[in-house]
C-alpha positions as CSV (number, residue, x, y, z in Angstrom):
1,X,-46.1,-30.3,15.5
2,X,-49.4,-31.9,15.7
3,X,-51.7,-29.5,15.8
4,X,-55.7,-29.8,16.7
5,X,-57.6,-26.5,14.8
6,X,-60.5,-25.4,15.8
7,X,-63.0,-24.8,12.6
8,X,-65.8,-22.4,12.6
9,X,-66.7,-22.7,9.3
10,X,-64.6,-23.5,5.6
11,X,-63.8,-20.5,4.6
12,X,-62.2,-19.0,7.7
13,X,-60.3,-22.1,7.5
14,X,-58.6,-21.8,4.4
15,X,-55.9,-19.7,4.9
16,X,-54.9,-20.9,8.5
17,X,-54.6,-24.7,7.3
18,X,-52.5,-23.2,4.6
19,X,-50.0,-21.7,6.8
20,X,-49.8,-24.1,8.9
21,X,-49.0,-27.2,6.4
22,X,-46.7,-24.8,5.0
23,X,-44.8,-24.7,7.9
24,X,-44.8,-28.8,8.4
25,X,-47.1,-29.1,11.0
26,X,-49.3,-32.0,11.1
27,X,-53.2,-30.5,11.2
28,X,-56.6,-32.3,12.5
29,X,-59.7,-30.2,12.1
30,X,-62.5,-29.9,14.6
31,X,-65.8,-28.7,13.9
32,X,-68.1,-27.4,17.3
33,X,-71.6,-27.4,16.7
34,X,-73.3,-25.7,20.0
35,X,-72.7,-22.1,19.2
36,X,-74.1,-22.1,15.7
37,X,-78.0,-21.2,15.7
38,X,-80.1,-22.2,13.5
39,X,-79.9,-25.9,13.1
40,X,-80.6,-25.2,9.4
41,X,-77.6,-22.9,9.2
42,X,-75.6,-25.6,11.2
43,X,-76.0,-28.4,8.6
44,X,-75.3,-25.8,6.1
45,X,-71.6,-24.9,7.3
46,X,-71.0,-28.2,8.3
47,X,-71.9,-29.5,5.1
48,X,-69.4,-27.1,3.3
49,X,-66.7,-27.6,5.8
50,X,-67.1,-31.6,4.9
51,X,-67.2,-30.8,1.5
52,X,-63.8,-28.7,1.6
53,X,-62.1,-31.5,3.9
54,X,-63.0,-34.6,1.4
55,X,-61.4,-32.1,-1.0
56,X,-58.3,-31.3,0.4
57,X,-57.6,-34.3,2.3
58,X,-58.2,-32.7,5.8
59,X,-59.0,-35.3,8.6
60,X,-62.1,-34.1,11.0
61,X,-63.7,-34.9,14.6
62,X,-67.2,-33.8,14.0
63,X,-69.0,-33.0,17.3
64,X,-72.4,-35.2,17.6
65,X,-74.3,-33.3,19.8
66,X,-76.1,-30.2,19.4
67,X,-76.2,-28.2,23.2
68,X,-78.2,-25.6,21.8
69,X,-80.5,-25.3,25.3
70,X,-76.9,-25.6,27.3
71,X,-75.5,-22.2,25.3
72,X,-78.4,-20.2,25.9
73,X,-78.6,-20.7,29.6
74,X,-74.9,-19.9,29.9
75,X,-75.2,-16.5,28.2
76,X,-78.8,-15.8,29.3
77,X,-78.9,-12.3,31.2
78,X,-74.9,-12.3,29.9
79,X,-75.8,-11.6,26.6
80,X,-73.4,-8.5,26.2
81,X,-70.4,-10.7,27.1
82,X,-71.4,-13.8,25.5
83,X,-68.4,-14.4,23.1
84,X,-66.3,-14.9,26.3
85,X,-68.5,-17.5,27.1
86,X,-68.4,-18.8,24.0
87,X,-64.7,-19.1,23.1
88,X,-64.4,-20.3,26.2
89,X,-66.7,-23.3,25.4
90,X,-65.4,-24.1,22.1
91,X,-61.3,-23.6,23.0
92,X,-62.2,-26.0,26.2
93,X,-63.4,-28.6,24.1
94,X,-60.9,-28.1,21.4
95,X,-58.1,-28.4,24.6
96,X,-59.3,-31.4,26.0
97,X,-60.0,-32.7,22.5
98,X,-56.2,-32.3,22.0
99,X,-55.3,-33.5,25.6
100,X,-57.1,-37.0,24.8
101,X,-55.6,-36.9,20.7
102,X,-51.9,-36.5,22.2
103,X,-51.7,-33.3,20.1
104,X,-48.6,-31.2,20.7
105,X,-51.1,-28.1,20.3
106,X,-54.8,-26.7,19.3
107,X,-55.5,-23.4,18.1
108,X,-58.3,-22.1,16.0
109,X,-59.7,-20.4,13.1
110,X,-61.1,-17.2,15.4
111,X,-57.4,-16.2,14.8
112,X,-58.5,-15.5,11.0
113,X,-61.6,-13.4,11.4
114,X,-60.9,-9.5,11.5
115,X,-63.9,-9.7,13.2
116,X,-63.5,-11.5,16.6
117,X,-62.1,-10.2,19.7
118,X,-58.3,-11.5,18.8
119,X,-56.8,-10.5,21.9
120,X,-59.4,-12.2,23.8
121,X,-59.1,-15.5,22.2
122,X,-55.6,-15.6,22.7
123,X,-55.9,-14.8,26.5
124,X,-58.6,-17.5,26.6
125,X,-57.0,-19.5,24.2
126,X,-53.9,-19.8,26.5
127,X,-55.6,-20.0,29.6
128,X,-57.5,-23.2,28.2
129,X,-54.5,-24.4,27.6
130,X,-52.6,-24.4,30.9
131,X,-56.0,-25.6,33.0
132,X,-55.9,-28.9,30.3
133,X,-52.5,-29.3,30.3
134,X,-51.4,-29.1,26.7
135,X,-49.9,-25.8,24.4
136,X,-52.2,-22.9,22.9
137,X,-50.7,-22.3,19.6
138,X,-51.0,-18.6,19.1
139,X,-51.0,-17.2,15.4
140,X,-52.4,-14.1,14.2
141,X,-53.9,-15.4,10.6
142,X,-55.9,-12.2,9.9
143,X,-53.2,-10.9,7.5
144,X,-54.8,-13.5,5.4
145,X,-58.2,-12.4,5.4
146,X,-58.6,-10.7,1.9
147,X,-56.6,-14.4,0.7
148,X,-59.2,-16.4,2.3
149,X,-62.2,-14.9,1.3
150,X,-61.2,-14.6,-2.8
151,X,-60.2,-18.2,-2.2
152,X,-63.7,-19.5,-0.8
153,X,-65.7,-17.5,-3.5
154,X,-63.8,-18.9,-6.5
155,X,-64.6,-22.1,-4.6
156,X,-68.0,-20.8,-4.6
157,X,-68.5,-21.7,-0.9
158,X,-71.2,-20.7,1.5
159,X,-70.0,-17.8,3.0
160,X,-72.2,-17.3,6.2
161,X,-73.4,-13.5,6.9
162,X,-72.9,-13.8,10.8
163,X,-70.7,-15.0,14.0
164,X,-73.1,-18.4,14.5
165,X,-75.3,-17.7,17.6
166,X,-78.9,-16.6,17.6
167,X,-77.8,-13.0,19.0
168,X,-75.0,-12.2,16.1
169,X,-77.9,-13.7,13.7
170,X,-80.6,-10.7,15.2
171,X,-77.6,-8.4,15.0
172,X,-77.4,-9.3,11.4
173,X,-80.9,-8.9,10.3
174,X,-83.2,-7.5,12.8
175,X,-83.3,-3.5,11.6
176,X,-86.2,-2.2,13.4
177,X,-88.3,-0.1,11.4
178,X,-88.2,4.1,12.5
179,X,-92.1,4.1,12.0
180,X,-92.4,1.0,14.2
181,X,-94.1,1.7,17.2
182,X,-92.0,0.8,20.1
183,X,-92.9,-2.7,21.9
184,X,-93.4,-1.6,25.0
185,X,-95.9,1.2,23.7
186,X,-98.0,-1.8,21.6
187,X,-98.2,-3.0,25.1
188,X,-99.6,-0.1,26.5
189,X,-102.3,0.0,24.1
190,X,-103.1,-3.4,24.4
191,X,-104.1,-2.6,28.1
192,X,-106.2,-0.1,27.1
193,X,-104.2,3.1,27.8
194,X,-105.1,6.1,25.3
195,X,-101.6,7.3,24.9
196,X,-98.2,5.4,24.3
């Protein structure tokens, strides 16, 4: 088959494009921008996805735009189901990319990450599908997972240290000190109360 695939990043796509020019399909990469906060870190896994695709011979559709405001507002006040949101977004795109390519299929490199919601992404993954009007290709690539990763550090690519979005970033990083006052009681003080 002809097959669109969805790429997050390089090295989640390593072992899925693997398998699936093993198995004689025909693979396209696409790489969707919206979801991945900062700008800075955007370029950065773009860059190394480019990088890997010169050097493997992997054809790409870049996406152009950067929606960052149009994310935000769709997850604002949604926060704790924003990845439904969000592989909705980029499997849509990745559908109707197909749709307009004349791809037998897409599917994506979510599939790889022991990480993700998998059983979400296939239920959204298929439904994207049928409402476009052209095949989900479902594969669990997670038995792959240890491959993938010793593969993209003797490559010595840029692994990333979260999902992409500005949430899964704070996750990451943002460890609130136990000694930290709370915010709300800075605020308190602030107005002049005694006591927090």
């Amino acid at each position: 088959m002809k097959i669109l695939l969805h790429i997050c990043c390089a090295p989640c796509s390593i072992y899925p494009i693997d398998v699936l020019k093993n198995a004689q399909h025909t693979v396209m990469g696409f790489f969707y921008r919206h979801n991945i906060h900062p700008f800075t870190e955007c370029l950065r896994r773009e860059e190394t996805l480019k990088t890997y695709a010169d050097a493997i011979g992997l054809k790409m559709i870049w996406q152009s735009d950067y929606a960052v405001e149009a994310f935000l507002r769709n997850v604002a006040f949604r926060e704790a189901d924003r990845c439904r949101y969000c592989y909705h977004d980029r499997l849509t795109a990745t559908a109707h990319l197909a749709k307009r390519g004349k791809f037998d299929a897409f599917t994506t490199t979510l599939l790889y990450s022991r990480f993700q919601k998998h059983d979400l992404i296939r239920e959204i993954g298929h439904a994207a599908g049928k409402a476009v009007g052209v095949s989900f290709f479902y594969q669990d690539f997670r038995k792959g997972w240890e491959i993938g990763i010793a593969e993209s550090r003797r490559m010595e690519m840029y692994r990333q240290p979260y999902c992409g979005c500005i949430y899964s970033e704070k996750e990451r990083y943002c460890r609130p000190s136990r000694n930290a006052p709370a915010s709300s009681a800075i605020v308190r003080k602030e107005a002049g109360h005694s006591r927090p």
